[in-house]
PDB file as gemmi writes it, atoms N, CA and C in Angstrom:
CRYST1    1.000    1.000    1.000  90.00  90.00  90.00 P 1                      
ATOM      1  N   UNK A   1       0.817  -1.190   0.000  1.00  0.00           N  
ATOM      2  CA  UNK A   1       0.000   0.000   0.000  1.00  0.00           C  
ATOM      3  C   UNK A   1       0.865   1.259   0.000  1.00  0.00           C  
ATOM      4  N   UNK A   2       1.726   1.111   0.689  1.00  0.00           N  
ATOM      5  CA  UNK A   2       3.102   2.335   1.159  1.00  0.00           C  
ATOM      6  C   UNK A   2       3.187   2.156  -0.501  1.00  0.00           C  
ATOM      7  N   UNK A   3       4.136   1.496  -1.103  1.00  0.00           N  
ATOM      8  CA  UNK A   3       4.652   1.523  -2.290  1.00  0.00           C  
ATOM      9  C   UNK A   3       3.367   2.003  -3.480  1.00  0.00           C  
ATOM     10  N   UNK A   4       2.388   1.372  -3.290  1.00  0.00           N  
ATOM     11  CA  UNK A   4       1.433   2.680  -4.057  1.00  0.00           C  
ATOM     12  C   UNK A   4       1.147   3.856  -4.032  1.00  0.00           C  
ATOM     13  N   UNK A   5       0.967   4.489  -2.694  1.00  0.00           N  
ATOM     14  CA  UNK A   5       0.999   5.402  -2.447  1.00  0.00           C  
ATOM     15  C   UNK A   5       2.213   6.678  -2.489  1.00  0.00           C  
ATOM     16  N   UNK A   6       3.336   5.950  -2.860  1.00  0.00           N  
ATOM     17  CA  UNK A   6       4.687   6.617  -3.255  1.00  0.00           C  
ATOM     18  C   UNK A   6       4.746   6.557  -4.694  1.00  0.00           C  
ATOM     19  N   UNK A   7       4.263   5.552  -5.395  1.00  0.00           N  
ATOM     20  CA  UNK A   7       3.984   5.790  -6.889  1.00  0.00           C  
ATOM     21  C   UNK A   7       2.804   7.045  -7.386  1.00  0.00           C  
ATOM     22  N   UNK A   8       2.016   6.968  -6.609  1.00  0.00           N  
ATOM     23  CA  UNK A   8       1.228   7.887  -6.996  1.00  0.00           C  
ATOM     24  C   UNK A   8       1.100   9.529  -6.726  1.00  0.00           C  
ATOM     25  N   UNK A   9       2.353   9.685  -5.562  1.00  0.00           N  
ATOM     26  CA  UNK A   9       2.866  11.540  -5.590  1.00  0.00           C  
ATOM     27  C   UNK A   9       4.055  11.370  -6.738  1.00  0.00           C  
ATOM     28  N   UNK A  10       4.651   9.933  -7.159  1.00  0.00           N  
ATOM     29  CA  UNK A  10       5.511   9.906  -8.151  1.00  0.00           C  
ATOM     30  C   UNK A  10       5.080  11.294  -9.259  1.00  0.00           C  
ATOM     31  N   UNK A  11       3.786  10.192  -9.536  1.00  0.00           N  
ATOM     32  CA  UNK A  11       3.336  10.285 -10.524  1.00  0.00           C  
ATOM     33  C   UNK A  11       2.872  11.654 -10.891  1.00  0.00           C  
ATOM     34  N   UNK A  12       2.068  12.363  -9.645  1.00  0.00           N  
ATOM     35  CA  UNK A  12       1.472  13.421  -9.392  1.00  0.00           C  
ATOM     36  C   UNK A  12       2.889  14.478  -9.331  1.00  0.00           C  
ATOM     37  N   UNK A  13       3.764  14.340  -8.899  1.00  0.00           N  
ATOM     38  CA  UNK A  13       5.000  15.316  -8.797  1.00  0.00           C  
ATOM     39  C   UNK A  13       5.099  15.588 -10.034  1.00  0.00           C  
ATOM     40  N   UNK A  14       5.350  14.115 -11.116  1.00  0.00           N  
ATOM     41  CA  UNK A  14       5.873  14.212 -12.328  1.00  0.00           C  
ATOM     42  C   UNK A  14       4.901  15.178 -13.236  1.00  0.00           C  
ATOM     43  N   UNK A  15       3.346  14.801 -13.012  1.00  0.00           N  
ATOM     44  CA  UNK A  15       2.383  15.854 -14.030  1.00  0.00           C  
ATOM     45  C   UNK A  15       2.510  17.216 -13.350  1.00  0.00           C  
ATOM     46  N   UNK A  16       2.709  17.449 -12.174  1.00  0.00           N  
ATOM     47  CA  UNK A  16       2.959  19.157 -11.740  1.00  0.00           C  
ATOM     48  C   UNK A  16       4.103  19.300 -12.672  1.00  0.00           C  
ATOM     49  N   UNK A  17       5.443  18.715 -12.763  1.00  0.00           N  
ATOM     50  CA  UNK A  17       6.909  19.505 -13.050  1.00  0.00           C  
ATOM     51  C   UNK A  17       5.815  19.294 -14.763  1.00  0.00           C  
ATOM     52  N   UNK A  18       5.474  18.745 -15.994  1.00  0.00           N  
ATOM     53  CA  UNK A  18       4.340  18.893 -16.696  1.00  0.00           C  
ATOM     54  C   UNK A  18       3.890  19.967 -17.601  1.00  0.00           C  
ATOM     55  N   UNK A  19       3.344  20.376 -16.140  1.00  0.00           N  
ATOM     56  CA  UNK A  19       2.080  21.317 -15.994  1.00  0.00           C  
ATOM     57  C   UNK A  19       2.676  22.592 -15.980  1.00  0.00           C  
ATOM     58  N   UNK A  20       4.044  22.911 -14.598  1.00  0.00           N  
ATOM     59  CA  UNK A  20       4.621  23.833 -15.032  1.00  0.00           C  
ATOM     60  C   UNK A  20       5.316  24.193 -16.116  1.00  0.00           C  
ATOM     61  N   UNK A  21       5.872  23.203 -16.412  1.00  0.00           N  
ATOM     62  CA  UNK A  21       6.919  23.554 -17.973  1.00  0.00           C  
ATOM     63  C   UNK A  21       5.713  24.202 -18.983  1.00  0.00           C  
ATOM     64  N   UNK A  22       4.641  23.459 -18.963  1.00  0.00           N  
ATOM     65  CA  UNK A  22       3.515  23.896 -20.197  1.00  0.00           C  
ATOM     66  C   UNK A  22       3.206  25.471 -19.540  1.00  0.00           C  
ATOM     67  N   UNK A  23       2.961  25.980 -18.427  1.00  0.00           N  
ATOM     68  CA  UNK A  23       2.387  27.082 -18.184  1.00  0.00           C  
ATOM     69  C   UNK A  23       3.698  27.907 -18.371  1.00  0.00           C  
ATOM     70  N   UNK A  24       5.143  27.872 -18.339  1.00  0.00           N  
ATOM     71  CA  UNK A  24       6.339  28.407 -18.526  1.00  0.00           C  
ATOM     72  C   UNK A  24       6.092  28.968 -19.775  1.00  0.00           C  
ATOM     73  N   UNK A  25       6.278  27.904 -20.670  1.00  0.00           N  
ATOM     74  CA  UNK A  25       5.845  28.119 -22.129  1.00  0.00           C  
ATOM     75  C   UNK A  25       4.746  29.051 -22.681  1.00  0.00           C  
ATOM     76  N   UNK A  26       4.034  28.880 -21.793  1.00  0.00           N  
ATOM     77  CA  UNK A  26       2.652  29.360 -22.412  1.00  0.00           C  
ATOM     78  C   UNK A  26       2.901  30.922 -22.390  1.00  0.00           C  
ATOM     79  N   UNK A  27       3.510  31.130 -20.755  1.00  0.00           N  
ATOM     80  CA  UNK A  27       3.959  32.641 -20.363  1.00  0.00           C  
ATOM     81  C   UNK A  27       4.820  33.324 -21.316  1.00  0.00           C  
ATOM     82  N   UNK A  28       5.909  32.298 -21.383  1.00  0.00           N  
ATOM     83  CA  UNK A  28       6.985  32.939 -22.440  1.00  0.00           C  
ATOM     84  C   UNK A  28       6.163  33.178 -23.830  1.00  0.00           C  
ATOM     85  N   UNK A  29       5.647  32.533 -24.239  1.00  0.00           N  
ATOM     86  CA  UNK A  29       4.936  33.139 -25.592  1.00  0.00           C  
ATOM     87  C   UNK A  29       4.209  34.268 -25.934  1.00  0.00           C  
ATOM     88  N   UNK A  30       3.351  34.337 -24.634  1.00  0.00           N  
ATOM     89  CA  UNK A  30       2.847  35.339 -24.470  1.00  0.00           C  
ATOM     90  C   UNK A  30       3.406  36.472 -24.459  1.00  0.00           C  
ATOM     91  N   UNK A  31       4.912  36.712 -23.831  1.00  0.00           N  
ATOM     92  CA  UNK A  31       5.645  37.805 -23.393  1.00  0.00           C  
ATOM     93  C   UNK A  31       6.319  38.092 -24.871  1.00  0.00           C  
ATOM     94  N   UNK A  32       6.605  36.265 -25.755  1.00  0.00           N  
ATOM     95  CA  UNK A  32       7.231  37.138 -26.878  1.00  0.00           C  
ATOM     96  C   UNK A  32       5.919  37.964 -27.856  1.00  0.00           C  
ATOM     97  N   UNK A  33       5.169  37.503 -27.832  1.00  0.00           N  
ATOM     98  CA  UNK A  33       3.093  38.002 -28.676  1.00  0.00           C  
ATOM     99  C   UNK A  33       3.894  39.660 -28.074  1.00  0.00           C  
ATOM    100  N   UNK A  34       3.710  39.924 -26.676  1.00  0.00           N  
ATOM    101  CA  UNK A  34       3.919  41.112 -26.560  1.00  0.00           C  
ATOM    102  C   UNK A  34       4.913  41.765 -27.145  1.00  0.00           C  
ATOM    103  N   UNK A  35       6.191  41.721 -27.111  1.00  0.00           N  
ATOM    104  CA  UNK A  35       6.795  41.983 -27.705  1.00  0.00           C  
ATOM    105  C   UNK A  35       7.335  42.461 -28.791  1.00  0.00           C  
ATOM    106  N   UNK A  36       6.445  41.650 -30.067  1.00  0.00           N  
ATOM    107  CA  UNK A  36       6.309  41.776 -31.608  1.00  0.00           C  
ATOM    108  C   UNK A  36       5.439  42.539 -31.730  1.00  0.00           C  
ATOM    109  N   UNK A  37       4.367  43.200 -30.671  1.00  0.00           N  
ATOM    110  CA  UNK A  37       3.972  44.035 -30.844  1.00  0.00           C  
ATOM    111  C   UNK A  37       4.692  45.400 -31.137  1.00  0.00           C  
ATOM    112  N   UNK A  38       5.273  45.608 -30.640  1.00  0.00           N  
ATOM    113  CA  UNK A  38       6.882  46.648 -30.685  1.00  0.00           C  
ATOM    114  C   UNK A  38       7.200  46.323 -32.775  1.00  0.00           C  
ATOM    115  N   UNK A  39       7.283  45.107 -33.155  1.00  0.00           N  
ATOM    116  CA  UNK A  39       7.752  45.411 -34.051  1.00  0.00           C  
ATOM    117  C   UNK A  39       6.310  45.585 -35.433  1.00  0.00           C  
ATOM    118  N   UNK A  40       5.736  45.806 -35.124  1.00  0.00           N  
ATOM    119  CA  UNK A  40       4.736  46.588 -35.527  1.00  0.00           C  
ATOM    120  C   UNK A  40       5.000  47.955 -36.292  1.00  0.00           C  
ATOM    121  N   UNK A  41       5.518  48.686 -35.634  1.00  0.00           N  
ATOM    122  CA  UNK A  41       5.744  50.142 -35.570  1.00  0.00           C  
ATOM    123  C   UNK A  41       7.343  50.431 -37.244  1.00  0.00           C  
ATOM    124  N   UNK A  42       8.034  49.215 -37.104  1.00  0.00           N  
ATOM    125  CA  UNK A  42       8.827  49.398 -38.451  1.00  0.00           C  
ATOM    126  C   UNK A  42       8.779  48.371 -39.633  1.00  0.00           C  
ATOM    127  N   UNK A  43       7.231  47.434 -38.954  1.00  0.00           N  
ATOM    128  CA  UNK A  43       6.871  46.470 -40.204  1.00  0.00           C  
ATOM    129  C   UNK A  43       6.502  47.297 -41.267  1.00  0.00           C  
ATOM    130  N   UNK A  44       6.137  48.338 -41.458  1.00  0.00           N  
ATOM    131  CA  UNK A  44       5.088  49.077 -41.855  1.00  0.00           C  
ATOM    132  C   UNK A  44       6.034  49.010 -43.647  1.00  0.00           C  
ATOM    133  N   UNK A  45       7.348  48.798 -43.617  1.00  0.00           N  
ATOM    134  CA  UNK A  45       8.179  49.000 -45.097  1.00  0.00           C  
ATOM    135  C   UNK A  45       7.438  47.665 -45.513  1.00  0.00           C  
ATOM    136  N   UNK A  46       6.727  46.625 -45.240  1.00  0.00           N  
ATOM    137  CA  UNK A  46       6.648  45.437 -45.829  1.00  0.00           C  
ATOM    138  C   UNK A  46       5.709  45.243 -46.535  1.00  0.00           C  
ATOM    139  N   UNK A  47       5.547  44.874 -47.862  1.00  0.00           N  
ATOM    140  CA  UNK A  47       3.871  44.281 -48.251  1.00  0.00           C  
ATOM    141  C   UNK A  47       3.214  43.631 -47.832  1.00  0.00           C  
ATOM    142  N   UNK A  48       1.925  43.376 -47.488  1.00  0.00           N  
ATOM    143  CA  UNK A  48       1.355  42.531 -46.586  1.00  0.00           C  
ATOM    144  C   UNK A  48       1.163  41.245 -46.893  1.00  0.00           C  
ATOM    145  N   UNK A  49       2.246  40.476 -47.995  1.00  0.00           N  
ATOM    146  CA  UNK A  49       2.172  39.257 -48.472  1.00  0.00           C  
ATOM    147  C   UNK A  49       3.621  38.740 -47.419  1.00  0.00           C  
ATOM    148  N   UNK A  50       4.406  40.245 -47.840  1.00  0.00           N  
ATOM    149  CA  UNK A  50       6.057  39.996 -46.956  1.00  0.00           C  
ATOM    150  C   UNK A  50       5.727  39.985 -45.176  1.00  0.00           C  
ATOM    151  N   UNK A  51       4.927  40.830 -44.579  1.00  0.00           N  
ATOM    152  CA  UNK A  51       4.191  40.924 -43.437  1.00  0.00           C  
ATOM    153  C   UNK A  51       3.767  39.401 -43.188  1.00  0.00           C  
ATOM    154  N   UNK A  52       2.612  38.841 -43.645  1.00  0.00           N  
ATOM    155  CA  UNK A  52       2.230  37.288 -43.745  1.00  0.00           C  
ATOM    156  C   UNK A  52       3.338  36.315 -43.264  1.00  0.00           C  
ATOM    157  N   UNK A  53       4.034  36.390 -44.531  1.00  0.00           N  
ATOM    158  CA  UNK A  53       4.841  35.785 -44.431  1.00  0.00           C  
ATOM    159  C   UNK A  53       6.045  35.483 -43.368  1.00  0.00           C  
ATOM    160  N   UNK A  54       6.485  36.651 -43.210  1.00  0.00           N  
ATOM    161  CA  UNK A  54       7.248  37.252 -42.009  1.00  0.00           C  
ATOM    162  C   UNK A  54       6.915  36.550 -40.527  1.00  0.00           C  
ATOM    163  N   UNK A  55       5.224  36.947 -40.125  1.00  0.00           N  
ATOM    164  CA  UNK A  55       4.825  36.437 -38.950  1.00  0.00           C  
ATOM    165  C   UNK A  55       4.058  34.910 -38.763  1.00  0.00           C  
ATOM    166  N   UNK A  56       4.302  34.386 -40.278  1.00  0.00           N  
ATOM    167  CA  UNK A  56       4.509  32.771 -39.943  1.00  0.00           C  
ATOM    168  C   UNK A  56       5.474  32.354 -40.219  1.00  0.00           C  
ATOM    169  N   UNK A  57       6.870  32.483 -40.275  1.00  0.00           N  
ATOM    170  CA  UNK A  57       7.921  31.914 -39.999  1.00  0.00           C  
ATOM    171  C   UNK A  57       8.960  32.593 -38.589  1.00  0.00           C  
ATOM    172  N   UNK A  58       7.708  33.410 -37.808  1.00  0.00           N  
ATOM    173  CA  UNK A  58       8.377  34.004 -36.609  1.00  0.00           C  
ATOM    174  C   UNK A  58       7.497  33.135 -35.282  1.00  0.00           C  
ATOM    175  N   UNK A  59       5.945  32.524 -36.044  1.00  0.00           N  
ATOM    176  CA  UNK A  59       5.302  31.805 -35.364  1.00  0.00           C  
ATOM    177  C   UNK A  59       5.580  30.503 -35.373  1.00  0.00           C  
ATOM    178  N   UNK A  60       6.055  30.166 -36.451  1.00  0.00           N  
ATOM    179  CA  UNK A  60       7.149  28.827 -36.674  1.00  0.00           C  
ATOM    180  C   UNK A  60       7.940  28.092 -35.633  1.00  0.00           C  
ATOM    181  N   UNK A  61       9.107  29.368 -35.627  1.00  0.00           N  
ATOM    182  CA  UNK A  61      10.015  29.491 -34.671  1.00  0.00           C  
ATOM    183  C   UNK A  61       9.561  29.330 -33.428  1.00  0.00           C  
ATOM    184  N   UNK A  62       8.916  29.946 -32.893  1.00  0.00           N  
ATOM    185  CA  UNK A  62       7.819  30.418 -31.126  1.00  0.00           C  
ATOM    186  C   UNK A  62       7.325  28.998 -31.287  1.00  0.00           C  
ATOM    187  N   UNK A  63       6.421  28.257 -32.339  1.00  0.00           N  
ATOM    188  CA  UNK A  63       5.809  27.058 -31.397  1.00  0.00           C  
ATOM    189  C   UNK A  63       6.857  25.397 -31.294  1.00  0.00           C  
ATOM    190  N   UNK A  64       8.114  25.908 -32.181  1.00  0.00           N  
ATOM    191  CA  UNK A  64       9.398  25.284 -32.369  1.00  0.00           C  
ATOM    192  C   UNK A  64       9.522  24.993 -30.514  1.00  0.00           C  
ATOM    193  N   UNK A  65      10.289  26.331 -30.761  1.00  0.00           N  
ATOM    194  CA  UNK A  65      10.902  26.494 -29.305  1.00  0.00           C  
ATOM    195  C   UNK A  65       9.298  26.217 -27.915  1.00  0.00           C  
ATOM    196  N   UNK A  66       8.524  26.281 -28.062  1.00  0.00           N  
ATOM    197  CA  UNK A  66       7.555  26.052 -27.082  1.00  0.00           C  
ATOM    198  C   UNK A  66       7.416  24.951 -26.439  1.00  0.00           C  
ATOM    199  N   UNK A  67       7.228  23.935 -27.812  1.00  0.00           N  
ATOM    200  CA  UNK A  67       7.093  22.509 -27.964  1.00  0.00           C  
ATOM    201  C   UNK A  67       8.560  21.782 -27.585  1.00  0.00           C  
ATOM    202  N   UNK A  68       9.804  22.433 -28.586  1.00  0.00           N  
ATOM    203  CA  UNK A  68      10.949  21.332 -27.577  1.00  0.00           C  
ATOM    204  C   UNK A  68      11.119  21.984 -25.921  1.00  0.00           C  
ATOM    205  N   UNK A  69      11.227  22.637 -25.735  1.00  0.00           N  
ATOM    206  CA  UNK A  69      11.637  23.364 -24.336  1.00  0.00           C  
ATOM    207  C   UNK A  69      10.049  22.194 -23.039  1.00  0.00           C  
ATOM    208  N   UNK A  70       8.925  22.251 -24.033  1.00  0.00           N  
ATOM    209  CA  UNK A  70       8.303  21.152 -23.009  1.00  0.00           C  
ATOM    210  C   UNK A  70       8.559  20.068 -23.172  1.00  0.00           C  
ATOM    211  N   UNK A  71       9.615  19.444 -23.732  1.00  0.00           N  
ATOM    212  CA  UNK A  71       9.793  18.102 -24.073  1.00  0.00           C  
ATOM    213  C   UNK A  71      10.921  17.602 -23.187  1.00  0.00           C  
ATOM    214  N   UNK A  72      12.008  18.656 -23.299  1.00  0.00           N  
ATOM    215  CA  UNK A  72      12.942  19.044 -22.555  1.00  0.00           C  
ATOM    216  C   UNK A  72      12.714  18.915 -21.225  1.00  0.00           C  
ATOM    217  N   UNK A  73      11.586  19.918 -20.505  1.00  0.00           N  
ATOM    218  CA  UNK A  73      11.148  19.578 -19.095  1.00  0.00           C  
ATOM    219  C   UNK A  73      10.680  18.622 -18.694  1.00  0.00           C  
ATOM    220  N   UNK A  74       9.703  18.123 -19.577  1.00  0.00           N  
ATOM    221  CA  UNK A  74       9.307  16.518 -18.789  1.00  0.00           C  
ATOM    222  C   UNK A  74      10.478  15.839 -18.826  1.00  0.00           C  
ATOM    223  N   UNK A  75      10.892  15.797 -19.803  1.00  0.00           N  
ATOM    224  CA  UNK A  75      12.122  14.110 -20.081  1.00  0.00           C  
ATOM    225  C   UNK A  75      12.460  14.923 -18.353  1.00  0.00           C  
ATOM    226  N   UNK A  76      13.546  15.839 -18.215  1.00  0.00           N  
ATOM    227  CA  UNK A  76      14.129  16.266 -17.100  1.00  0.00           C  
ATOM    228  C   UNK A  76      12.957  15.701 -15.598  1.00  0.00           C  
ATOM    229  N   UNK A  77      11.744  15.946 -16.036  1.00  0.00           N  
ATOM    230  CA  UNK A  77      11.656  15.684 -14.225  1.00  0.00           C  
ATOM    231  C   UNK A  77      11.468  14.147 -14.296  1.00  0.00           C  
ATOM    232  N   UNK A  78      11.359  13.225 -15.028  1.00  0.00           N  
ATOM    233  CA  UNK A  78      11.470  11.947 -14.832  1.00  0.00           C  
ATOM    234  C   UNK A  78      13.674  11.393 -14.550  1.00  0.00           C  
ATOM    235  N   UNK A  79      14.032  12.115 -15.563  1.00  0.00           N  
ATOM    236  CA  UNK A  79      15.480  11.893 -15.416  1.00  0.00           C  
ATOM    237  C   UNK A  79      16.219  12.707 -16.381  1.00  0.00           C  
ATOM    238  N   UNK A  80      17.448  12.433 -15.496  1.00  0.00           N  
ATOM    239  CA  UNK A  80      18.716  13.952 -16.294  1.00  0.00           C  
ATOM    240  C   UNK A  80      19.018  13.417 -17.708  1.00  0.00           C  
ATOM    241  N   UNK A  81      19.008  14.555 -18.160  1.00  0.00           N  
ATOM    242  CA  UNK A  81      19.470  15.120 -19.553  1.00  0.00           C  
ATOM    243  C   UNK A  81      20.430  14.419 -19.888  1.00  0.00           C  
ATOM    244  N   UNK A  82      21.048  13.060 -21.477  1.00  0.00           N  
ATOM    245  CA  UNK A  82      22.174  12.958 -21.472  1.00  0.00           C  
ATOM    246  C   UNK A  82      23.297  13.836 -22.317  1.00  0.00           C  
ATOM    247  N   UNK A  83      24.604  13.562 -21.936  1.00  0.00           N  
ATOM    248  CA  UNK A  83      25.680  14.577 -22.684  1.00  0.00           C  
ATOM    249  C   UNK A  83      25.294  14.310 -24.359  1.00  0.00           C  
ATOM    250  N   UNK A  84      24.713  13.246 -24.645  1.00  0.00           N  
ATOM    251  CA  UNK A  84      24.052  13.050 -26.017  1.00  0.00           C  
ATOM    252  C   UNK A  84      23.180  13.735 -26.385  1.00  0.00           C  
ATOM    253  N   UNK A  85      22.109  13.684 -25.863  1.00  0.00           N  
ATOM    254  CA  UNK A  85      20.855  14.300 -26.105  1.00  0.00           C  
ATOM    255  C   UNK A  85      21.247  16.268 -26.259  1.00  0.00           C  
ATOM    256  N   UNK A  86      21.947  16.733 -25.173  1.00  0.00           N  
ATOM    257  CA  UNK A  86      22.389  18.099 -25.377  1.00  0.00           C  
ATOM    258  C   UNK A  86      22.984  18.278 -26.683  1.00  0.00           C  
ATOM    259  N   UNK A  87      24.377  17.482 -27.069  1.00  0.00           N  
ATOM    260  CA  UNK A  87      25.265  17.659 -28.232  1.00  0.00           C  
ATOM    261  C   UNK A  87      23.945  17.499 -29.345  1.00  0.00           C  
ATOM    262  N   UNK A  88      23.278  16.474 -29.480  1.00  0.00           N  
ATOM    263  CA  UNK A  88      22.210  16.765 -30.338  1.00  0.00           C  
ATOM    264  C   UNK A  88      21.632  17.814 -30.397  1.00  0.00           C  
ATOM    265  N   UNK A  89      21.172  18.326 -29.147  1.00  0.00           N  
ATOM    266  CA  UNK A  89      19.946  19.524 -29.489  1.00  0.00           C  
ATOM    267  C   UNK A  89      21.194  20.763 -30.435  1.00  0.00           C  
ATOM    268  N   UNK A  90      22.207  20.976 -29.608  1.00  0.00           N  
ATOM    269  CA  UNK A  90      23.595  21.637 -30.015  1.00  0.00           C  
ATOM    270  C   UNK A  90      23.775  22.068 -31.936  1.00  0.00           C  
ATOM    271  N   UNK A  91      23.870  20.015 -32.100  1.00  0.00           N  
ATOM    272  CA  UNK A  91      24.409  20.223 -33.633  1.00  0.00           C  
ATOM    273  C   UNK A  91      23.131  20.484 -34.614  1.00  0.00           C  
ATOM    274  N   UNK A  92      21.703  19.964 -34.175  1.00  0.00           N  
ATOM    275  CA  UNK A  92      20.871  20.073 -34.825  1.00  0.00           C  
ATOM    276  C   UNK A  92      20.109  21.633 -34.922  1.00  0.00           C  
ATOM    277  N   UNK A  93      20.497  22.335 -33.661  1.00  0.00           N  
ATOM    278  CA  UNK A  93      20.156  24.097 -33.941  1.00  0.00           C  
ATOM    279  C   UNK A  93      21.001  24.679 -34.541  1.00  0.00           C  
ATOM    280  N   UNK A  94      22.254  24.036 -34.540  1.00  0.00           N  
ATOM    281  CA  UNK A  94      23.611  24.716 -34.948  1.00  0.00           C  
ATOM    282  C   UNK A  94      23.309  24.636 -36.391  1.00  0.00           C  
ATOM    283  N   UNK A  95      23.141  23.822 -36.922  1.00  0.00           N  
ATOM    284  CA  UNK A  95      22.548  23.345 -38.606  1.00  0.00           C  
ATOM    285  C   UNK A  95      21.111  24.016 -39.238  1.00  0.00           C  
ATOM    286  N   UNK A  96      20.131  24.364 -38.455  1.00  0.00           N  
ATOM    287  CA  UNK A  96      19.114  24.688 -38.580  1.00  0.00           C  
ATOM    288  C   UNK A  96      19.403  26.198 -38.702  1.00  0.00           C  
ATOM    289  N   UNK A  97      20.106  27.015 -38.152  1.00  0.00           N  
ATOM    290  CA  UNK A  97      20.706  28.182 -38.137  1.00  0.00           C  
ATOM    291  C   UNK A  97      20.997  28.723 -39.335  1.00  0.00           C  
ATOM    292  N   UNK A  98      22.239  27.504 -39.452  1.00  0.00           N  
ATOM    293  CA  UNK A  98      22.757  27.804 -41.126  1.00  0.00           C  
ATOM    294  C   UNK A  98      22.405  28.039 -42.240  1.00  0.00           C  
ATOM    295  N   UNK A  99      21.252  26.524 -42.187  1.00  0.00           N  
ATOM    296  CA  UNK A  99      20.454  26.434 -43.413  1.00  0.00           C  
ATOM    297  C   UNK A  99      19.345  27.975 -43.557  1.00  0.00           C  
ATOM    298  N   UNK A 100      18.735  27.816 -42.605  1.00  0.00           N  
ATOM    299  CA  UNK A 100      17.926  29.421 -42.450  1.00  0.00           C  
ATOM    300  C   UNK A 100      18.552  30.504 -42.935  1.00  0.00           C  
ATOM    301  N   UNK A 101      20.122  31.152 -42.698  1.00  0.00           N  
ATOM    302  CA  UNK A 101      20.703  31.781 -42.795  1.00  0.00           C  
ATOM    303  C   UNK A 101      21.126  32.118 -44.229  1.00  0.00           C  
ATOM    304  N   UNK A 102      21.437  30.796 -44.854  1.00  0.00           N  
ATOM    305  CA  UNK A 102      21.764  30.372 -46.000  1.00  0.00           C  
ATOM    306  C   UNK A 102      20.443  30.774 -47.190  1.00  0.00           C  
ATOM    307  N   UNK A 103      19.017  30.449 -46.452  1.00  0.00           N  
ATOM    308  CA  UNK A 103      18.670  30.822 -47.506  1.00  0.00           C  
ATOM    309  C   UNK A 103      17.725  32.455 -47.302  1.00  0.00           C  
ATOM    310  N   UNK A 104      18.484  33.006 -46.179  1.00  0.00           N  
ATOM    311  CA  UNK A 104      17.368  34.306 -46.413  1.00  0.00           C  
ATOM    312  C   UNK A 104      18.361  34.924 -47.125  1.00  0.00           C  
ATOM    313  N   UNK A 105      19.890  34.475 -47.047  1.00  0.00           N  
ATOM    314  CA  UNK A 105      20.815  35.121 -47.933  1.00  0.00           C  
ATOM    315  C   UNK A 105      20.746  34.748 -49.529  1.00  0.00           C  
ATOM    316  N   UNK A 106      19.827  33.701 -49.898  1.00  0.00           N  
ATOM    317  CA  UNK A 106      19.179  34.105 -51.143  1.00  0.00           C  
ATOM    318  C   UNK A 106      20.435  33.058 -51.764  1.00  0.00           C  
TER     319      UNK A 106                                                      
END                                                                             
């Protein structure tokens, strides 16, 4: 009974750490939403096809980062991060960078 009852704040600990990472996320998005509001004010040179365009590959990015960063927290409150899994996240943003880079430079 003991041993169930220790599985089950397991369990319950594990959906809080969850719950917070998702409400982290949720905050941070929100703060960046605010933010881009600011860039509002010098979108104004863009056509509104370049505008479009612009704020779905900036919403891209935001539910990118939303989604791994909660993936990130759960794996973490069940167990630590390996030196693998980091060097991955590492070489695969490091590459994703490039290629992006590569082609807004046309």
């Amino acid at each position: 009974m003991r041993r169930l009852a220790d599985n089950l704040r397991d369990d319950i600990r594990s959906n809080m750490r969850g719950l917070r990472a998702d409400l982290a996320a949720t905050a941070e998005a929100a703060r960046a939403n605010a933010k881009s509001a600011d860039f509002q004010s010098w979108a104004g040179s863009y056509s509104p096809e370049g505008h479009r365009i612009l704020k779905e590959a900036e919403m891209m990015v935001q539910s990118f980062r939303d989604d791994i960063r909660v993936e990130l927290r759960q794996h973490a409150g069940s167990k630590a991060l390996t030196p693998v899994a980091l060097e991955t996240v590492r070489t695969v943003l490091d590459q994703a960078r490039i290629s992006i880079r590569n082609s807004l430079r046309g």
